[in-house]
N, C-alpha and C positions, 0 to 999 in steps of 0.2 A: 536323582531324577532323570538326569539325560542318560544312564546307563539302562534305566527300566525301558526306555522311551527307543533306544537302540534295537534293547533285547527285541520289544515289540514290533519294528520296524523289521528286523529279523524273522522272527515267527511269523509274522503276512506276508515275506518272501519268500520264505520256506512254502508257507499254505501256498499261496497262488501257483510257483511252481510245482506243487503236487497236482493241482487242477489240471497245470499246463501236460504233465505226463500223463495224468487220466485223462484228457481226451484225446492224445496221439494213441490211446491205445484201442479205443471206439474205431469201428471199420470203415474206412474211408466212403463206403457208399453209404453208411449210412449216415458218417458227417457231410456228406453233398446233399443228400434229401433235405435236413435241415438247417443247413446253416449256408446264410449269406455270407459272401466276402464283406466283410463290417470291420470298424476299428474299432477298441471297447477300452475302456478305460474303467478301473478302480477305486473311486475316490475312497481312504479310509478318514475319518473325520477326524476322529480324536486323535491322529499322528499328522494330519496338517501333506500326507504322500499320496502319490496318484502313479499306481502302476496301468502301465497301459500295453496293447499287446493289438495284433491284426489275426481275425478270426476267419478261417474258412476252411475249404476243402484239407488241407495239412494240420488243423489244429487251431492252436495258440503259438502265434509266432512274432520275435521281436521281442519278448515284454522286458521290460524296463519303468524302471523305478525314478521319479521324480518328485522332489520337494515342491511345488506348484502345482496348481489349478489346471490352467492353459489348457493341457491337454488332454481335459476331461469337458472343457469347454469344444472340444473341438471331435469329437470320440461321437460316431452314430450311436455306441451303445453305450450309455454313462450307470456304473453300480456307484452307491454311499450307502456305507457300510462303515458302525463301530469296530477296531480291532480284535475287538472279545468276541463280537457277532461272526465275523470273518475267520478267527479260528473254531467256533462251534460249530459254524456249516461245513468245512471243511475235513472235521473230526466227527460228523457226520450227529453231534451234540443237538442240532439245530435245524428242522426241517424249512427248505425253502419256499414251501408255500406260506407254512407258519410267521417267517421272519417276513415277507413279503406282506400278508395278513396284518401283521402287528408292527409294521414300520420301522425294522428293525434293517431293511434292507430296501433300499429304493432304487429301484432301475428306469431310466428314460433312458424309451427307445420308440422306432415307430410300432403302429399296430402288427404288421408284416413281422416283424423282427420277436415283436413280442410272442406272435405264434407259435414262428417256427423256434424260438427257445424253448419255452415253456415245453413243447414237444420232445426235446431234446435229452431233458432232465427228467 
């Protein structure tokens, strides 16, 4: 069980860091039109991890992996997100408005933040 549990913690590092390279690769003026300087955090639920990263003009930057909360409590832009959810959106299995729709994926952020993402994607 803790070897499956690994694996999985693995495959949402793997996903996220692909995120992280798909948006260093969007053009930088159009990552300043929509994206604030925000901290954002990953909660996945069912692995108890919270990757977190600082989002602006350069991307996704920093992101790092931790066993706690804390700093998803502390993150302007907070995702929870199942593991299975998080590699289907990512493998492109899962459309984001869909998961967002069906509760599959929960974001708290302000209204502001909410725009200019939603814009983004």
């Amino acid at each position: 069980m803790a070897a499956d549990r690994e694996g999985k913690v693995a495959d949402c590092d793997k996903a996220l860091r692909s995120l992280v390279d798909l948006l260093a690769r969007v053009p930088s003026e159009v990552r300043s039109r929509y994206v604030l300087d925000r901290t954002v955090s990953c909660r996945v639920l069912d692995l108890g991890m919270t990757w977190s990263a600082r989002l602006g003009d350069e991307g996704l930057v920093d992101l790092h992996c931790e066993d706690t909360s804390d700093d998803a409590a502390k993150a302007q832009v907070r995702v929870s997100v199942a593991s299975d959810d998080l590699l289907a959106l990512v493998d492109g299995r899962q459309s984001i408005p869909s998961a967002l729709a069906t509760g599959k994926v929960r974001v708290q952020a302000s209204p502001l933040d909410m725009l200019r993402l939603t814009s983004l994607i």
